[in-house]
C-alpha positions as CSV (number, residue, x, y, z in Angstrom):
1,X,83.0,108.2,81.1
2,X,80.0,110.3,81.6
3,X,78.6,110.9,85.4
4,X,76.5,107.5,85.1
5,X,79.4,106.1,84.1
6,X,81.4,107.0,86.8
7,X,79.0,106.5,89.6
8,X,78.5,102.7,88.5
9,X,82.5,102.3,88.5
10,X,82.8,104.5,91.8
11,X,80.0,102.1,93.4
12,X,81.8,99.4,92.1
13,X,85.3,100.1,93.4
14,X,83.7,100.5,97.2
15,X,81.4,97.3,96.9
16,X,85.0,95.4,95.4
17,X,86.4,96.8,98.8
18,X,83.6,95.4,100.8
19,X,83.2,99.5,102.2
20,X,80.1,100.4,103.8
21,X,79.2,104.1,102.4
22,X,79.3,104.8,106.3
23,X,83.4,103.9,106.3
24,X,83.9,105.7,102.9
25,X,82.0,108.8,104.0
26,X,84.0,108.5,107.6
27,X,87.6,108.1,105.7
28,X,86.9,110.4,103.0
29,X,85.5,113.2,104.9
30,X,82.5,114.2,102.8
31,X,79.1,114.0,103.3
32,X,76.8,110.9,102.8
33,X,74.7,112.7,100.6
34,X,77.7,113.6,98.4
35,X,78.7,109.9,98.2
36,X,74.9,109.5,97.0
37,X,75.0,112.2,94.4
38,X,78.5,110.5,93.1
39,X,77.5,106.7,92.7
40,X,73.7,107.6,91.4
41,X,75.6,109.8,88.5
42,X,74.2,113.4,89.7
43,X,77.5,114.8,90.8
44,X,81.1,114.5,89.4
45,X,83.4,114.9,92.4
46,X,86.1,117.4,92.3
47,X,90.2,117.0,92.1
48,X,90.9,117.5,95.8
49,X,87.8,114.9,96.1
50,X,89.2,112.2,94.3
51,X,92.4,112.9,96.3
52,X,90.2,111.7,99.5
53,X,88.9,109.2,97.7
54,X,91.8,107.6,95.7
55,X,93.0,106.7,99.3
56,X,90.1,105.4,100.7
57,X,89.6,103.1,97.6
58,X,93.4,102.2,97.3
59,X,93.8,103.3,93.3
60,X,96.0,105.8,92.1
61,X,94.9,109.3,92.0
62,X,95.9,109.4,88.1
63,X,92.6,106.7,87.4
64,X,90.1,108.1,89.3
65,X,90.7,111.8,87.4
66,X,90.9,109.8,84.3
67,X,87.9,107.7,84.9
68,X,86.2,111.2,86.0
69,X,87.4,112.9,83.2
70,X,89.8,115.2,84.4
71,X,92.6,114.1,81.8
72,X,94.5,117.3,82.2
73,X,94.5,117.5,86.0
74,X,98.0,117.2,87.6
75,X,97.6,113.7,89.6
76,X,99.1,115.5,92.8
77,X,99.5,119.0,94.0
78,X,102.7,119.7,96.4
79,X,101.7,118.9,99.4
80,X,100.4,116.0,98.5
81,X,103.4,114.7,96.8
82,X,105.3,115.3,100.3
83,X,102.8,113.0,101.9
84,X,103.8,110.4,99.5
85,X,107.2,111.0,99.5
86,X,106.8,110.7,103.3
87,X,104.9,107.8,103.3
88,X,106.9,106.0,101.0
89,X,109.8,106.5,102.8
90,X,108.1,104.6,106.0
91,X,107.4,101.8,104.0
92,X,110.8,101.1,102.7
93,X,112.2,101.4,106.1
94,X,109.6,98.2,106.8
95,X,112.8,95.7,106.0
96,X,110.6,92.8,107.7
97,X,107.9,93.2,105.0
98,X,108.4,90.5,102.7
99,X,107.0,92.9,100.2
100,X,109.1,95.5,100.9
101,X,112.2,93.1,100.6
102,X,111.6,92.1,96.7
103,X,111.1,95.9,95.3
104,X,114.3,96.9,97.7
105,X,116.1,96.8,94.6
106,X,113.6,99.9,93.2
107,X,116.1,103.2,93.0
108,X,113.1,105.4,94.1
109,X,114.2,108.5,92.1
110,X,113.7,106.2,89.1
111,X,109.8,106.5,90.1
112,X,107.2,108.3,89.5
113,X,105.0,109.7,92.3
114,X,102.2,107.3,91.0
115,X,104.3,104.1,91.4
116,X,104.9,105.6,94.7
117,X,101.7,105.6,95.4
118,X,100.8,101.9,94.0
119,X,103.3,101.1,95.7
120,X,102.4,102.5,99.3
121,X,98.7,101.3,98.6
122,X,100.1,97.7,97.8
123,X,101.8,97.8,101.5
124,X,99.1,99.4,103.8
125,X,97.1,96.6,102.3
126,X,99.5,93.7,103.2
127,X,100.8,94.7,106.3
128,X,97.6,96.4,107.5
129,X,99.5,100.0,108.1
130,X,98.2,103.4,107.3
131,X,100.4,105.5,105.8
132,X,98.5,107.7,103.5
């Protein structure tokens, strides 16, 4: 995707969300004329952006640097993954969320930090959490 590209699909994804630039800009902690510059097409956002970002919009980290065109990018640094690893751990521990109940049967070392991720997106969204 080129810049234009990826400003219509990040525009998109906040409108999709029903996020005012305001909440994005608050969650994401960047500036709201660097939101600006990113959905008009006049800046591509970097890595550790898209980090910020991937949470705020509730996709794996892996799409947006895809969709960006950072192909070659590893999806997570180290600390990173330990926040996932962390979070994910919280979730499963969560045996009264229905959700978490029918992927019990997951062996987690089986899964990739990006499932991880889906999968810690998919429950802050249902039970209304923040983990990440």
């Amino acid at each position: 995707m080129d810049k234009k590209e990826f400003g219509a699909y990040m525009r998109k994804l906040r409108k999709d969300l029903g996020l005012t630039k305001t909440k994005v800009v608050a969650d994401a902690k960047i500036s709201p004329t660097y939101l600006w510059h990113i959905e008009k097409g006049h800046s591509k956002p970097s890595p550790e952006k898209l980090q910020a970002l991937a949470r705020v919009y509730r996709k794996p980290l892996r799409e947006l640097l895809d969709a960006a065109g950072y192909p070659n990018e590893p999806a997570l640094d180290k600390s990173e993954m330990e926040l996932v690893e962390a979070a994910f751990k919280l979730a499963t521990l969560d045996r009264d969320n229905e959700f978490i109940k029918k992927i019990s049967s997951l062996v987690p070392s089986e899964l990739s930090q990006e499932m991880k991720q889906v999968i810690i997106i998919a429950y802050e969204m249902i039970s209304g959490k923040k983990l990440l």
